[in-house]
Each structure stands twice: as C-alpha cells, then as structure tokens.
PyMOL Python script that loads the backbone (N, CA, C, O; Angstrom):
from pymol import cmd

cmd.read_pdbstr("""\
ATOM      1  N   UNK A   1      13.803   3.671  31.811  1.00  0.00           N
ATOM      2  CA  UNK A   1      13.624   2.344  31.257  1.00  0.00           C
ATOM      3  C   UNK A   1      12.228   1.855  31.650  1.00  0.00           C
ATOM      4  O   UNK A   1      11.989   1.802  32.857  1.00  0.00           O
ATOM      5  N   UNK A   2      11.263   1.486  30.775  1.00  0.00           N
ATOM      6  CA  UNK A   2       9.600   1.372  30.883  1.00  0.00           C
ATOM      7  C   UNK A   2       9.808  -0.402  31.006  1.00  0.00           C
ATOM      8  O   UNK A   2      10.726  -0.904  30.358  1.00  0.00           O
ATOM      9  N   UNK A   3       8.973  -1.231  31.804  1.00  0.00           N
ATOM     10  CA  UNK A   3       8.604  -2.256  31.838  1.00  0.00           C
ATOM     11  C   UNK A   3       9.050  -3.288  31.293  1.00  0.00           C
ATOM     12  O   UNK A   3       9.714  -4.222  31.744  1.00  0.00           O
ATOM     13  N   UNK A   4       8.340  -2.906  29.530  1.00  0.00           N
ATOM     14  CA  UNK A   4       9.116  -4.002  28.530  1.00  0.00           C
ATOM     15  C   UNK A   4      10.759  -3.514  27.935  1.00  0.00           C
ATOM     16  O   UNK A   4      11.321  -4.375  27.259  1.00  0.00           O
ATOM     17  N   UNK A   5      11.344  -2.501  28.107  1.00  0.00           N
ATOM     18  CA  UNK A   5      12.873  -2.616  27.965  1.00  0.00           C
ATOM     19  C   UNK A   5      13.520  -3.589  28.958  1.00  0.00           C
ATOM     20  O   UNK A   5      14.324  -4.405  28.508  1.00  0.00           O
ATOM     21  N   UNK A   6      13.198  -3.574  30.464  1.00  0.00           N
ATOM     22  CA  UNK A   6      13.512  -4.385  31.546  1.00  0.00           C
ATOM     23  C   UNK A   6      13.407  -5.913  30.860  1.00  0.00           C
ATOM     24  O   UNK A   6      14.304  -6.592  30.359  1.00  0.00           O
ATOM     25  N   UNK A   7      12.178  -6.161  31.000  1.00  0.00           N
ATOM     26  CA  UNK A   7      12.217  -7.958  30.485  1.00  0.00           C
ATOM     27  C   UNK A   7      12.583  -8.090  29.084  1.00  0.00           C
ATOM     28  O   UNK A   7      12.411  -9.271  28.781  1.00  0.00           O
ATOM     29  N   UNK A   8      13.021  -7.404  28.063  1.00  0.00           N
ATOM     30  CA  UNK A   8      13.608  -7.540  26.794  1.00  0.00           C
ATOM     31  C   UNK A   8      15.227  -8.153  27.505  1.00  0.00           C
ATOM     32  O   UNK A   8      15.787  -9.249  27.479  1.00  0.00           O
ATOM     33  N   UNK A   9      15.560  -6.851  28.088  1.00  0.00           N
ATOM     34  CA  UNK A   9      16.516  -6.865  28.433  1.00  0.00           C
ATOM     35  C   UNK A   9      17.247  -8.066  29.107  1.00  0.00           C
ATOM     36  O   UNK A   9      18.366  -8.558  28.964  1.00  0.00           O
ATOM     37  N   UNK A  10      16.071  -8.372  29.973  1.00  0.00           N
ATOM     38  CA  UNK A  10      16.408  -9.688  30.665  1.00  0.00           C
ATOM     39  C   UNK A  10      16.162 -11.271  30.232  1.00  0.00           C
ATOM     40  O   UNK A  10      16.551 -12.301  30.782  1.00  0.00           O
ATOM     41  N   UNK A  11      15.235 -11.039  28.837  1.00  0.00           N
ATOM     42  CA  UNK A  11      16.000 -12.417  28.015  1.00  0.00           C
ATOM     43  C   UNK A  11      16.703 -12.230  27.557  1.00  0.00           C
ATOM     44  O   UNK A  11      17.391 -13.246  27.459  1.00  0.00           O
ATOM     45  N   UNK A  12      17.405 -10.877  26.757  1.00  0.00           N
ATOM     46  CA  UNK A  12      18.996 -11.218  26.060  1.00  0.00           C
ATOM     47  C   UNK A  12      19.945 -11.791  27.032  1.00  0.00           C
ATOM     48  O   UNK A  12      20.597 -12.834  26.993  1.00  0.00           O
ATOM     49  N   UNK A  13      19.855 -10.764  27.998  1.00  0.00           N
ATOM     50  CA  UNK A  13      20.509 -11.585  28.826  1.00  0.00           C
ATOM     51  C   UNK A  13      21.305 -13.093  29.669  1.00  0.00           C
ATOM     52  O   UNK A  13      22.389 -13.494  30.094  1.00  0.00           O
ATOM     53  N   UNK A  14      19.573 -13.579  29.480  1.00  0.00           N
ATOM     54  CA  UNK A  14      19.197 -15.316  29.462  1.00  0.00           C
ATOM     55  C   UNK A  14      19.405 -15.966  28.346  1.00  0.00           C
ATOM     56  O   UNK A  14      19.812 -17.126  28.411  1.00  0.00           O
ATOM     57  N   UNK A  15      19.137 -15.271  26.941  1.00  0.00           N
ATOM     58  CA  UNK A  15      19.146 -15.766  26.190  1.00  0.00           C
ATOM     59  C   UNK A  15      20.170 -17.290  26.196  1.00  0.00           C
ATOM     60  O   UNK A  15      19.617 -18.389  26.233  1.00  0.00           O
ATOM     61  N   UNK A  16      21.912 -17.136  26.147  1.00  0.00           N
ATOM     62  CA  UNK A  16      22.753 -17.887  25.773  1.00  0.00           C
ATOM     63  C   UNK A  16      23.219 -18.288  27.178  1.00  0.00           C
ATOM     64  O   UNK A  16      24.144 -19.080  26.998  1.00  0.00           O
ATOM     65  N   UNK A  17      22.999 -18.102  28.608  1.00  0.00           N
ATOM     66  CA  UNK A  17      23.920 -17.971  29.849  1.00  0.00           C
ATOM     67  C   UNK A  17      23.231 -18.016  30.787  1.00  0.00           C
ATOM     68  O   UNK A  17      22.406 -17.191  31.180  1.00  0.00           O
ATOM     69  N   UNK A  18      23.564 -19.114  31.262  1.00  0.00           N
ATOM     70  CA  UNK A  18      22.603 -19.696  32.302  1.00  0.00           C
ATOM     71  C   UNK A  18      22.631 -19.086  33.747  1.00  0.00           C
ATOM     72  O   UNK A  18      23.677 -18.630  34.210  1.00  0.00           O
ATOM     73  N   UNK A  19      21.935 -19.088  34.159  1.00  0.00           N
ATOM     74  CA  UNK A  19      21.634 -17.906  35.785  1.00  0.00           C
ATOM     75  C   UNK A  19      20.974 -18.383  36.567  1.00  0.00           C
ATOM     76  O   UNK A  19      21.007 -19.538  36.991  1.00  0.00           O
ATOM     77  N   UNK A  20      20.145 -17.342  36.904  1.00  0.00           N
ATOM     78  CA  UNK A  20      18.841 -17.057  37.951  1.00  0.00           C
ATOM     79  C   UNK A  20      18.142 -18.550  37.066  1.00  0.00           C
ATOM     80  O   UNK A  20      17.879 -19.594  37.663  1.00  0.00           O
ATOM     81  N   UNK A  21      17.922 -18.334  35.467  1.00  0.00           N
ATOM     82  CA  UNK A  21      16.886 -18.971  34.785  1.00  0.00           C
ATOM     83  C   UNK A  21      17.933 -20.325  33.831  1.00  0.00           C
ATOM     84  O   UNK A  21      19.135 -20.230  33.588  1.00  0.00           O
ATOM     85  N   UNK A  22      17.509 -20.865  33.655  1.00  0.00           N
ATOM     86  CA  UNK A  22      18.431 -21.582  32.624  1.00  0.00           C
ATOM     87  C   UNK A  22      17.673 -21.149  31.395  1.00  0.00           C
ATOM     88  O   UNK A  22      16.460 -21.095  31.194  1.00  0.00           O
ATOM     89  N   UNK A  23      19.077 -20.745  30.342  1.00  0.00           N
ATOM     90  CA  UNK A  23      18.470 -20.091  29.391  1.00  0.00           C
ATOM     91  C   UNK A  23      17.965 -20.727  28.580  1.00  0.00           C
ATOM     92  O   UNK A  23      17.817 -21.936  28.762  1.00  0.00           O
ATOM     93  N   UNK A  24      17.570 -20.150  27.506  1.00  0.00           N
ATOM     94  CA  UNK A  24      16.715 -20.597  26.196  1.00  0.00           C
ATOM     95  C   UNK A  24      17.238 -21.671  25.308  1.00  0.00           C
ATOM     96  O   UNK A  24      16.789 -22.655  24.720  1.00  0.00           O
ATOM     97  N   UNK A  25      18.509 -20.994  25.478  1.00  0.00           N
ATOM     98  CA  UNK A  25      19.147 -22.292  24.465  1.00  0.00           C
ATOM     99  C   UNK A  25      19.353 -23.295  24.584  1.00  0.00           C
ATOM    100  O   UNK A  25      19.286 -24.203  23.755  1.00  0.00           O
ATOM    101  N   UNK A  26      19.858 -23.323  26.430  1.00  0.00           N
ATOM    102  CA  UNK A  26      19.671 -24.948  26.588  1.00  0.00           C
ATOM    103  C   UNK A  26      18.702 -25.780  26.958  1.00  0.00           C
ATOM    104  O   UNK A  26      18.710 -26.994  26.755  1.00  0.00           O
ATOM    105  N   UNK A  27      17.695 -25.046  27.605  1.00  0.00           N
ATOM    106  CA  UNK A  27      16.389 -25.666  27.435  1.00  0.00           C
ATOM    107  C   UNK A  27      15.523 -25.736  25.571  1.00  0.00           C
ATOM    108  O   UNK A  27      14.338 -25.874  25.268  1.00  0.00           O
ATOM    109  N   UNK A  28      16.300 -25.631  25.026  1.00  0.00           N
ATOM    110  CA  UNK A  28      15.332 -25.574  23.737  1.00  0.00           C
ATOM    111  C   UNK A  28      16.466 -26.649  22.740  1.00  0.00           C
ATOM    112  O   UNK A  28      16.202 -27.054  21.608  1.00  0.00           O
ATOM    113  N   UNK A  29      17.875 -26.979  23.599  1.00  0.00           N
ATOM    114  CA  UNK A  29      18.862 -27.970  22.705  1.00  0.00           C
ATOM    115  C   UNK A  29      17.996 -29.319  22.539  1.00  0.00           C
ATOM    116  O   UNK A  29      17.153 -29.648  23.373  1.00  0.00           O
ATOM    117  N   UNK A  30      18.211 -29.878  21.675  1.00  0.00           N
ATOM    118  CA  UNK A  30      17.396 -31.146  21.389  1.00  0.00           C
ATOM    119  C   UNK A  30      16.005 -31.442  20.806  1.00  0.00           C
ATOM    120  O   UNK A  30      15.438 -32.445  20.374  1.00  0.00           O
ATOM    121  N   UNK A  31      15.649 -29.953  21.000  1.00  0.00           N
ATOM    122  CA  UNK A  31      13.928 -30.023  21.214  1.00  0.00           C
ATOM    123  C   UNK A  31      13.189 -30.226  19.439  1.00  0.00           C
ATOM    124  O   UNK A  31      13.292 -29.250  18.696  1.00  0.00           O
ATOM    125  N   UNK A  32      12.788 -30.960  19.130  1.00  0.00           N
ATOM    126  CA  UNK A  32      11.893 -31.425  18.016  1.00  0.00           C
ATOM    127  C   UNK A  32      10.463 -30.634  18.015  1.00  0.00           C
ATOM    128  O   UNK A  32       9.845 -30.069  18.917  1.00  0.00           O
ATOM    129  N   UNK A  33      10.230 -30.803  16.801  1.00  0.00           N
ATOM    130  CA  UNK A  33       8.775 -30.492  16.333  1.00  0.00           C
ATOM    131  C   UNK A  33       7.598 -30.835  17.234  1.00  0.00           C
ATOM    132  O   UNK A  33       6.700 -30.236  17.825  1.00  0.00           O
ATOM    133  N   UNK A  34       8.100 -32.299  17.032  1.00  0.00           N
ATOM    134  CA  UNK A  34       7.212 -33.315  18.084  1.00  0.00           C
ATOM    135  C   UNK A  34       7.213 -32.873  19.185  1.00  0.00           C
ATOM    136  O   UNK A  34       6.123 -32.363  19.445  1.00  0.00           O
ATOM    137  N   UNK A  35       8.188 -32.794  20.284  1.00  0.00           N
ATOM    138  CA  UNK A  35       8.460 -32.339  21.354  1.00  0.00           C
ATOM    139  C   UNK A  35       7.821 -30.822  21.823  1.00  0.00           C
ATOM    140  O   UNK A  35       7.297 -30.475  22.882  1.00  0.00           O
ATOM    141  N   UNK A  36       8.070 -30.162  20.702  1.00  0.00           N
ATOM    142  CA  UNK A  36       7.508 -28.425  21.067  1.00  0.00           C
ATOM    143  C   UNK A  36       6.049 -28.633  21.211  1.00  0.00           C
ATOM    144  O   UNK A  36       5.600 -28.178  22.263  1.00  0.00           O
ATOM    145  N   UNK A  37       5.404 -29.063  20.619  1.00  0.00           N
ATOM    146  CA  UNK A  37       3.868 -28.937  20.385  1.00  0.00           C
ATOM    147  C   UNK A  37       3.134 -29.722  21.661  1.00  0.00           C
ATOM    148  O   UNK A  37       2.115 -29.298  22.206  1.00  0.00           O
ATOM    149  N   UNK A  38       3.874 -31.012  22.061  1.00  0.00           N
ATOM    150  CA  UNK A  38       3.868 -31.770  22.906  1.00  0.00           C
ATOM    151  C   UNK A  38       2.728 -30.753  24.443  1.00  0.00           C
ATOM    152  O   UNK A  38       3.031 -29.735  25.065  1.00  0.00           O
ATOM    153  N   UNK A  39       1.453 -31.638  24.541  1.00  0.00           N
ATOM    154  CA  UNK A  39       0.925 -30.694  25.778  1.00  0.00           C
ATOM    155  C   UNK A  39       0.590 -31.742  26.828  1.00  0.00           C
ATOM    156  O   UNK A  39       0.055 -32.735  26.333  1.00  0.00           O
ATOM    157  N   UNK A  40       0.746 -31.784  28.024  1.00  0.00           N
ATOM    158  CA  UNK A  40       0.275 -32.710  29.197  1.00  0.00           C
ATOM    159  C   UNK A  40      -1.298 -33.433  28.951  1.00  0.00           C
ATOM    160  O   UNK A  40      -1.641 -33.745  27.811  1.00  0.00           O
ATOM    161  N   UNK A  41      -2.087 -33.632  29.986  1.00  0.00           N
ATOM    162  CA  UNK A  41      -3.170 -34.404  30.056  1.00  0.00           C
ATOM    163  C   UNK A  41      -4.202 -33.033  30.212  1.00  0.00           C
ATOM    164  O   UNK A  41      -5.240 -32.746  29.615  1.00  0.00           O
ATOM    165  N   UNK A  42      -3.529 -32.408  31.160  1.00  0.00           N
ATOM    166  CA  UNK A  42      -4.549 -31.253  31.834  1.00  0.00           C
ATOM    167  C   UNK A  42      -4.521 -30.225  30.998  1.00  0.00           C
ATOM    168  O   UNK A  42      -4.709 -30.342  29.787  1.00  0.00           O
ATOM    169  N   UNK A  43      -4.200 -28.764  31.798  1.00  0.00           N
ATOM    170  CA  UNK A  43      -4.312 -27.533  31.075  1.00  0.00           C
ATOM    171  C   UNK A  43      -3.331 -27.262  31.059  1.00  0.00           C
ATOM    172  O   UNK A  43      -3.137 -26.081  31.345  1.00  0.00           O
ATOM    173  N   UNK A  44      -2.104 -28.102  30.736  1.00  0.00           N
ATOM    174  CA  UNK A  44      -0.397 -27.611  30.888  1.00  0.00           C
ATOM    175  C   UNK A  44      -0.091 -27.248  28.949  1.00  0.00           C
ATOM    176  O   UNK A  44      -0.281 -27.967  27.968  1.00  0.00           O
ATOM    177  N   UNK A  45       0.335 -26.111  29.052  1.00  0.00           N
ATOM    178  CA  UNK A  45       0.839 -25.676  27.265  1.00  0.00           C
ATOM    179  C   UNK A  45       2.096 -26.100  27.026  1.00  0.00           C
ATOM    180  O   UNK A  45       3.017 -26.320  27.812  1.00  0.00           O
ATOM    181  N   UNK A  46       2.021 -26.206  25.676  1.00  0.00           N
ATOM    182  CA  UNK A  46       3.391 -26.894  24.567  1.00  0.00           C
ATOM    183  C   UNK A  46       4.475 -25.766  25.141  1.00  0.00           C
ATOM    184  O   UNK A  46       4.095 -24.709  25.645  1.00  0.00           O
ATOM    185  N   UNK A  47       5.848 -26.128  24.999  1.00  0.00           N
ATOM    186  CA  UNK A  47       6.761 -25.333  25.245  1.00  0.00           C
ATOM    187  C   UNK A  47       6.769 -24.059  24.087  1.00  0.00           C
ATOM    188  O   UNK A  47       7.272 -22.946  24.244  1.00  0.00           O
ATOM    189  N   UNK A  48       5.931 -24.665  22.675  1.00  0.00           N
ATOM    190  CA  UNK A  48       5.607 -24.283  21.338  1.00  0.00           C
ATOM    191  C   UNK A  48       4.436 -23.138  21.838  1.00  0.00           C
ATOM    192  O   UNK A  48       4.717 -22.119  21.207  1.00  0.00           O
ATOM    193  N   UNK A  49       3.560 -22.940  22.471  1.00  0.00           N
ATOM    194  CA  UNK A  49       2.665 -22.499  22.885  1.00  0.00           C
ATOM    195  C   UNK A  49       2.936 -21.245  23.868  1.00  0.00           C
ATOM    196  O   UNK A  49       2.369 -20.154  23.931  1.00  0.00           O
ATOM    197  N   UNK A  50       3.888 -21.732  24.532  1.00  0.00           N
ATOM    198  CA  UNK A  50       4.510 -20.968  26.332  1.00  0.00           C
ATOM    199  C   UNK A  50       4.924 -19.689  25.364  1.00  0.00           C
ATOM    200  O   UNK A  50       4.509 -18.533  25.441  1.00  0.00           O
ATOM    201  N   UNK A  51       6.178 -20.441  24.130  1.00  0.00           N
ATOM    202  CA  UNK A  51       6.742 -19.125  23.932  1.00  0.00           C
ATOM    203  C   UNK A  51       6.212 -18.574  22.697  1.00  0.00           C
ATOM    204  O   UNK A  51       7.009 -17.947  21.999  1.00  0.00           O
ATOM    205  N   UNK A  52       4.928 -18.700  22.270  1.00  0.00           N
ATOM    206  CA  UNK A  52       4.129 -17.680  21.347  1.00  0.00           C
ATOM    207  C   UNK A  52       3.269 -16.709  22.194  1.00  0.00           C
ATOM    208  O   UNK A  52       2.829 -15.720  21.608  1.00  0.00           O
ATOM    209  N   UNK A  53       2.994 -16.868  23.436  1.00  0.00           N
ATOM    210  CA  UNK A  53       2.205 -16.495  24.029  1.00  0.00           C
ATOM    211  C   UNK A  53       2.976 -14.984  24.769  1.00  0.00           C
ATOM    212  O   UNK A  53       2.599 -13.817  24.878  1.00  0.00           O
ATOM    213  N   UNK A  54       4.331 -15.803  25.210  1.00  0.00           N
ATOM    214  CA  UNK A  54       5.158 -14.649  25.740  1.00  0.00           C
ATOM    215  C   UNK A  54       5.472 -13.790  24.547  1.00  0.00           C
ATOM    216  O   UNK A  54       5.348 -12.567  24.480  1.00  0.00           O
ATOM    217  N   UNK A  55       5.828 -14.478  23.767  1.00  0.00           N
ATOM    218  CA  UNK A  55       6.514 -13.250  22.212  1.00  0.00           C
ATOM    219  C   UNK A  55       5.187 -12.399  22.100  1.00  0.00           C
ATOM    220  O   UNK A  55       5.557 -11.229  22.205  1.00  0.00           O
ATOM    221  N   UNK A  56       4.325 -12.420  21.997  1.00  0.00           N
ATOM    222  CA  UNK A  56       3.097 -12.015  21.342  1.00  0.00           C
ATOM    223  C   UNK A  56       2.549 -10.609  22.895  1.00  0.00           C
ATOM    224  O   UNK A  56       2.177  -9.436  22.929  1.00  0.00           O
ATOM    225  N   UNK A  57       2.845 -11.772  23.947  1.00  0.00           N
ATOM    226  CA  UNK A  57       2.152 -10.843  25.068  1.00  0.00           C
ATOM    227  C   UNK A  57       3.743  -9.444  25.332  1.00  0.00           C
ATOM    228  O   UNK A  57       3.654  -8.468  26.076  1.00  0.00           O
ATOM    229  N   UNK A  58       4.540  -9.674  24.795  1.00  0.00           N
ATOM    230  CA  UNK A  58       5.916  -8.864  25.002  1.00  0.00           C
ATOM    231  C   UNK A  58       6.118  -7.826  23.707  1.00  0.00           C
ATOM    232  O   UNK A  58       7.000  -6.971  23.621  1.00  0.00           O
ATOM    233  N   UNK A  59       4.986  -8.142  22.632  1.00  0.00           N
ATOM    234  CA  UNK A  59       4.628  -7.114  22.094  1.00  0.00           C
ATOM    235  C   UNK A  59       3.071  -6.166  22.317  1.00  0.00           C
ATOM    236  O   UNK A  59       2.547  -5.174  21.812  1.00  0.00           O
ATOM    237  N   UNK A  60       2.796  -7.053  23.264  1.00  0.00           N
ATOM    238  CA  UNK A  60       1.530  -6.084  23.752  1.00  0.00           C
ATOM    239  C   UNK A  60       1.834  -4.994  25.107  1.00  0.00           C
ATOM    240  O   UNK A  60       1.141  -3.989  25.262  1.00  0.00           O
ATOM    241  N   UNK A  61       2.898  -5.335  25.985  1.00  0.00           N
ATOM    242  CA  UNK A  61       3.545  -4.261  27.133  1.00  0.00           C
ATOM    243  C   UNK A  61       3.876  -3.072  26.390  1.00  0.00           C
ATOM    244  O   UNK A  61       4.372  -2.103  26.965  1.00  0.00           O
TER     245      UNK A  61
END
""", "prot")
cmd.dss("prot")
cmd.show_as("cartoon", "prot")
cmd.util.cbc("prot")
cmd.orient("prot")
C-alpha cells in the first residue's frame, strides 16, 4: 500500500464518521457558497480553497 492509497483510504474512512477527525460531512452540513469561499483577514484559506488544494495535491502523490 504506497502513500496515497493510505490517505485515500483514510478520508473514506472520515468521510461520513466522526473519529480521530470530525468528518467531512459534518463539518461541511450547513455550509453555503458564501461561507465556502469565505477567507480570514490574514493568510488563512476558504474552506473552498483548503479542499481544492488537497483534491488536486492527492492527485499529485
């Protein structure tokens, strides 16, 4: 099992069932357009941002 099978593995996991991480779904219940894109004052990224970055960097492993 290479690197990215491991962390694939370990958001299905997270995906629906909350753990170690609270998963995706319930951190993402409620969440709006508005809300996703949404970025702090500083150098903090959109939740919209966090997870293009991971999808994108989880096809580069």
């Amino acid at each position: 099992m290479n690197r990215k099978d491991v962390i694939l593995e370990q958001f299905l996991l997270s995906h629906n069932k909350n753990g170690w991480f609270v998963s995706f779904q319930s951190a993402a219940a409620g969440l709006t357009d508005e809300k996703a894109v949404w970025e702090g004052e500083k150098s903090e990224n959109s939740f919209w941002k966090s997870s293009v970055i991971w999808f994108f960097g989880m096809n580069v492993i």
